[in-house]
C-alpha positions in Angstrom: 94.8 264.6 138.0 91.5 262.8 138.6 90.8 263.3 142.5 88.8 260.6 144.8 86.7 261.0 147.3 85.8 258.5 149.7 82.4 258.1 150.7 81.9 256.5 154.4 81.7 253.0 153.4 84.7 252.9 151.3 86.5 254.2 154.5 85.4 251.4 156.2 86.1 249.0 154.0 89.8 250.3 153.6 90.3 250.5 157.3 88.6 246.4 157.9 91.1 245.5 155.0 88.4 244.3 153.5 87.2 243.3 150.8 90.1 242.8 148.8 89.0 243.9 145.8 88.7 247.7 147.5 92.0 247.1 149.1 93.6 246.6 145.1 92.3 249.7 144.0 92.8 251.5 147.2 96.5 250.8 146.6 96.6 251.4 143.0 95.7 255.4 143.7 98.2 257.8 144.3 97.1 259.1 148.1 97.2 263.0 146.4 94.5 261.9 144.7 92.6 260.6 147.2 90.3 262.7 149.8 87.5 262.6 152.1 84.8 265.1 152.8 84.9 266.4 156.5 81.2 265.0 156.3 82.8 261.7 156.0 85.3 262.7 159.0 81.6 263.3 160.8 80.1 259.9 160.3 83.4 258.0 161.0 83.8 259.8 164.2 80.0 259.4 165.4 80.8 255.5 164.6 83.6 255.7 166.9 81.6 257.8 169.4 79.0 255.4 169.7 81.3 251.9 169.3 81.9 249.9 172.7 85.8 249.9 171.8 85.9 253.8 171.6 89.6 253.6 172.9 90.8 251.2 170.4 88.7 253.1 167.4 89.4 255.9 167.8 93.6 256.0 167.1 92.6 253.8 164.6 90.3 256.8 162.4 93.1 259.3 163.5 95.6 257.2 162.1 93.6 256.6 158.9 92.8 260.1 158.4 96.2 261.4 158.8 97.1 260.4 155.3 94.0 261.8 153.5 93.1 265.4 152.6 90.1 265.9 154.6 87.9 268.4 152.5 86.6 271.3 154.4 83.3 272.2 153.8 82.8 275.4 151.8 79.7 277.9 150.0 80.7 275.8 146.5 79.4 272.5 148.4 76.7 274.5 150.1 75.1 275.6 146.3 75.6 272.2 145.3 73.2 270.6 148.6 70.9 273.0 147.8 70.7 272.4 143.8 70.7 268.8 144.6 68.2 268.4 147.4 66.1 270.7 145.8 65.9 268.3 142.5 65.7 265.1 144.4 63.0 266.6 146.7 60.8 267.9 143.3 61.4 264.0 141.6 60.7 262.3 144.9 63.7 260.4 145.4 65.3 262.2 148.3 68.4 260.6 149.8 69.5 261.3 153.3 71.2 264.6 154.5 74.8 263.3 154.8 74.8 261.5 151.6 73.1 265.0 149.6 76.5 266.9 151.6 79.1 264.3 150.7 77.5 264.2 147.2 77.3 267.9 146.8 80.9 268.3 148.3 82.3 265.6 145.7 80.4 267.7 143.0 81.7 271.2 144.0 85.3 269.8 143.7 84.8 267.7 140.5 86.0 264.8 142.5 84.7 261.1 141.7 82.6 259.8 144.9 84.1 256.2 145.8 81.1 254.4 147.4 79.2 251.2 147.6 76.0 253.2 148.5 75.3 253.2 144.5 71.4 253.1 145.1 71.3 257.1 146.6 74.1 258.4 144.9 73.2 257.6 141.3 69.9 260.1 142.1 72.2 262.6 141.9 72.6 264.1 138.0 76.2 265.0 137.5 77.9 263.3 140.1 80.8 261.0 138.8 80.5 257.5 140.8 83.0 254.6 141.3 82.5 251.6 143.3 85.3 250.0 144.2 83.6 246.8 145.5 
C-alpha cells in the first residue's frame, strides 16, 4: 500500500475544493492511504490562529483532520531533518524549516509528499514527490 502524505498546500486546496484537478485525485485515494504530518497539523492551525474568521476556520481544520492519520513526529523523522538539512545546507539550497520536517517526516515513513511546493521539495534526494495540481 502506497501511503500519501499531504503537504500544507494540498490541504488547502482539498479543503477550498479547489482546484478540481486535486479534488479528482483526492477522491480517487483510499483515505488509509492518505496522512498528514503533525507539522502540517501546525501550519494549518497557525493559519487558522491568525485568519480574521478564526471561529468559522477552525471546525472547518477539525473537521478535515478527523478523517486523516495525523503522523506524530518521531526520532526516524528527527535523523531524516538532520541528514537532509545538513545536505541542503553543504549544496546551498536550504529550504525552510517546516518544509525540511514535513519532508524528512514523509521520508522516514516512505510516504509520497503530495505538494504543489515542487521548487523546495525536489532539493531533497530520496524523497518521492507528487503534485496533484
Amino acid at each position: 500500500m502506497k501511503l500519501h502524505m499531504l503537504d500544507t498546500d494540498m490541504c488547502s486546496y482539498i479543503i477550498k475544493e479547489h482546484p478540481v484537478s486535486v479534488q479528482r485525485r483526492f477522491r480517487k485515494i483510499a483515505m488509509e492511504q492518505l496522512c498528514i504530518s503533525v507539522v502540517t497539523y501546525t501550519e494549518l492551525i497557525y493559519g487558522v490562529e491568525r485568519s480574521s474568521t478564526r471561529r468559522v476556520n477552525r471546525p472547518v481544520i477539525e473537521d478535515f483532520v478527523r478523517h486523516l492519520d495525523v503522523m506524530d513526529w518521531n526520532s526516524e523523522a528527527a535523523d531524516q531533518y538532520g541528514a537532509i538539512r545538513t545536505k541542503l545546507e553543504a549544496a546551498g539550497t536550504l529550504i525552510g524549516a517546516m518544509d525540511m520536517m514535513i519532508a524528512a517526516h514523509a521520508k522516514s515513513i516512505k510516504a509520497v509528499l503530495v505538494t504543489n511546493n515542487q521548487k523546495h521539495f525536489t532539493k531533497v534526494k530520496g524523497l518521492k514527490v507528487e503534485n496533484w495540481v
